[in-house]
C-alpha positions in Angstrom: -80.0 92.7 181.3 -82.3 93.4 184.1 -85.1 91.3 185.5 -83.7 87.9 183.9 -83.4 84.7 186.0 -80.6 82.0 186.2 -82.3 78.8 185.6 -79.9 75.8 185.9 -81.4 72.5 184.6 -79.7 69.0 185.2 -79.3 65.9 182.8 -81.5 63.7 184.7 -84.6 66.7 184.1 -83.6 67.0 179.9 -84.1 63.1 180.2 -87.4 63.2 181.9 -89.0 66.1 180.1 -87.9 64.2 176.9 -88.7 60.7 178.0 -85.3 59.3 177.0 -81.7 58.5 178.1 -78.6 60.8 176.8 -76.4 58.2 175.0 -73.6 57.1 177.9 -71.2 54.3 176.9 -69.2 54.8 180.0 -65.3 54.8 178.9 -66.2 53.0 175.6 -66.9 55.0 172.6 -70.3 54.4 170.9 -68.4 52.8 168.0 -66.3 50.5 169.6 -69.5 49.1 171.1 -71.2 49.0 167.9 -68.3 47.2 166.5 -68.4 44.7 169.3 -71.9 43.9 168.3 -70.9 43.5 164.3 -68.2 41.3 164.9 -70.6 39.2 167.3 -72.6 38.7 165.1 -70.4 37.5 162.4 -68.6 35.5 164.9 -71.7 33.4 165.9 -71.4 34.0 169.5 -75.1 35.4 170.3 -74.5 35.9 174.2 -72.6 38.5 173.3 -74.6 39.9 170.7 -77.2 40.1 173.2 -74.8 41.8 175.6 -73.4 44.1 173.3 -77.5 44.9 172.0 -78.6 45.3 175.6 -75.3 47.7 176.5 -76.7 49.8 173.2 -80.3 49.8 174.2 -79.5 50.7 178.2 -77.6 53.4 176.8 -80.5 55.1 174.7 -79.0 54.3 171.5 -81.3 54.6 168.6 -83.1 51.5 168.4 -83.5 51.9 164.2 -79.5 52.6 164.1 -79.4 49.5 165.8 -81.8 47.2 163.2 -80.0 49.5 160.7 -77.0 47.6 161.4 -78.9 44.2 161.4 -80.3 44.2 157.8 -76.8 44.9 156.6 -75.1 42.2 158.6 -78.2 39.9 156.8 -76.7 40.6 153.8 -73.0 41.0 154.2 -72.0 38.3 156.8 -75.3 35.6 156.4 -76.4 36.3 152.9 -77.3 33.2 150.5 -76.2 30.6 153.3 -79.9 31.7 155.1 -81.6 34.3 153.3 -84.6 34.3 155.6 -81.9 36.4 157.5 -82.9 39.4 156.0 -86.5 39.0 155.8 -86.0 38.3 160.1 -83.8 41.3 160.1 -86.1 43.6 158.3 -89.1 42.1 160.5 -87.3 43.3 163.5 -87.0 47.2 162.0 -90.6 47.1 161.0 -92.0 45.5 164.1 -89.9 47.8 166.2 -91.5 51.1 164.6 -95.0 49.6 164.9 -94.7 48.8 168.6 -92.0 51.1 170.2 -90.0 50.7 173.0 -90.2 49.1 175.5 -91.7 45.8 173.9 -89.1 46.6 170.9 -86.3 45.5 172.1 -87.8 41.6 171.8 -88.0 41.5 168.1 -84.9 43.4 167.9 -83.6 40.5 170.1 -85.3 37.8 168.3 -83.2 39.0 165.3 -79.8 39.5 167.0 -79.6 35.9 168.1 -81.3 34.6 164.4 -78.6 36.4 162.7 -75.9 35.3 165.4 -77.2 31.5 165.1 -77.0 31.7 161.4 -74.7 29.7 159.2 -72.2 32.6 157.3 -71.3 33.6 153.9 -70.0 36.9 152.4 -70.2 35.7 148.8 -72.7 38.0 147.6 -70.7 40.9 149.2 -67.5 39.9 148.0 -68.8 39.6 144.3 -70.4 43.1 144.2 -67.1 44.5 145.5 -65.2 42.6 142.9 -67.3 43.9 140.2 -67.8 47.9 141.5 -64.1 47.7 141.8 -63.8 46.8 138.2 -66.8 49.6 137.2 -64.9 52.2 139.3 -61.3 51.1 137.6 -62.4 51.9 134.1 -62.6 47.8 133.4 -65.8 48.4 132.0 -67.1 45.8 129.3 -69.3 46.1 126.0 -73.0 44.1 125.9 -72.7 41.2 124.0 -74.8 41.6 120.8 -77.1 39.3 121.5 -78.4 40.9 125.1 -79.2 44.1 123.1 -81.9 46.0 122.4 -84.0 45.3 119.2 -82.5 48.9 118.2 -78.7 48.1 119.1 -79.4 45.0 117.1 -80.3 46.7 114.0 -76.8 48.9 114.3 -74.8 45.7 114.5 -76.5 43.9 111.8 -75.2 46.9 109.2 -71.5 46.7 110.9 -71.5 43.5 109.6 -72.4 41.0 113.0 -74.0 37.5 111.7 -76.9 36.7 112.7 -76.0 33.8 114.7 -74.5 36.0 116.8 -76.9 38.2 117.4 -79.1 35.3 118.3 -80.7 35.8 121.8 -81.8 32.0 123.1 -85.0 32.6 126.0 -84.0 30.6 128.6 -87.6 29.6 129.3 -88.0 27.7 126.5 -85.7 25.0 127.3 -85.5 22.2 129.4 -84.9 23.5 133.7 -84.8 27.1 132.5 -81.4 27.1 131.1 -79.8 27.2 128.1 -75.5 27.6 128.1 -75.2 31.5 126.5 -72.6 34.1 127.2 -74.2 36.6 129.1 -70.2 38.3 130.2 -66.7 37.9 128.2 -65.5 34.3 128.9 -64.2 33.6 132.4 -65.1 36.2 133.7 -66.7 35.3 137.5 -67.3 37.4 140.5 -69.8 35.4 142.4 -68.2 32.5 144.3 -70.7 30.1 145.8 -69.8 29.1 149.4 -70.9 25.6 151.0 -72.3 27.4 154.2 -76.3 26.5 154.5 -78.9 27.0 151.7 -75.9 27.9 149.7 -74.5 24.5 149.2 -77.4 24.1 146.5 -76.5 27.0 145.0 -73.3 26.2 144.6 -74.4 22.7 143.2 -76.5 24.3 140.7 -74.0 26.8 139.4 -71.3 24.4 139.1 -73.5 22.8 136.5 -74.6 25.8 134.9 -71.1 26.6 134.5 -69.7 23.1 133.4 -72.3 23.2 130.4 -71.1 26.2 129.2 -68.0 24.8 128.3 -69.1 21.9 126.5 
């Protein structure tokens, strides 16, 4: 067509019109980096957190894929040994979208290094898997009688279940909250207390949770 110019517009002008900076790892690939940061974390080495985080950030990387990646690391690779982790990590997303960048990158620090610092445990990520893996494989299991509704109750009662087992015991009303009642077949466990942090009382208390309900 007539009349029509050739306009030729460079990478540095896009970044200026648009105030940011086109995602540039270099000769590293934006996962690998990513990855680099993960595994800092959960290594407990938060110089290079911090490295990896400011390599992310100098790059333009989304800041929220970034805390994204934080709240799940609070979960998966701190979990019950600190789980102020997640609150810290989920601070960082929400003060990051109320300030912006520049400043964001402090919280977003702040958190890195918490979640770096922190003592680790995977227990609570390793007991969902075990038991979605069991869901997903068909090894699905019946609730017990007594954990049913008032309505399920009724159906058992005219198949013939005693009423002693159909007895549901409040847990409240005993003394510390607890009362030894099946709540899953026998033996069946998927949460494994660790002795990292906060979780070392955990694991005290479910040990004699779990002791009483054999005796």
């Amino acid at each position: 067509m007539t009349g029509m110019l050739s306009v030729s517009i460079t990478l540095n002008q896009v970044e200026e019109a648009l105030q940011l900076k086109a995602v540039n790892y270099g000769d590293d690939s934006h996962y690998d980096t990513i990855s680099a940061f993960i595994k800092s974390l959960r290594g407990s080495d938060p110089d290079a957190a911090i490295y990896w985080l400011a390599k992310m950030l100098h790059a333009g990387e989304d800041p929220r894929f970034i805390t994204r990646r934080l709240v799940i690391s609070a979960s998966e690779d701190i979990g019950l040994a600190d789980s102020n982790a997640l609150r810290v990590a989920m601070d960082a997303h929400h003060a990051f979208e109320f300030i912006g960048m520049p400043e964001g990158r402090i919280p977003i620090a702040h958190a890195t290094v918490y979640l770096a610092t922190a003592p680790k445990s995977n227990t609570a990520y390793a007991a969902i898997g075990k038991a979605m893996s069991d869901v997903e494989n068909g090894r699905t299991l019946a609730v017990p009688v007594h954990l049913r509704t008032k309505s399920r109750k009724k159906i058992a009662t005219a198949s013939g279940e005693s009423p002693a087992a159909m007895a549901y015991l409040y847990a409240h009303d005993y003394e510390g909250a607890y009362i030894p009642q099946a709540y899953l077949p026998e033996g069946k466990i998927y949460y494994q207390p660790g002795d990292q942090g906060m979780e070392k009382r955990i694991k005290e208390r479910l040990d004699f949770w779990r002791s009483q309900m054999g005796s």
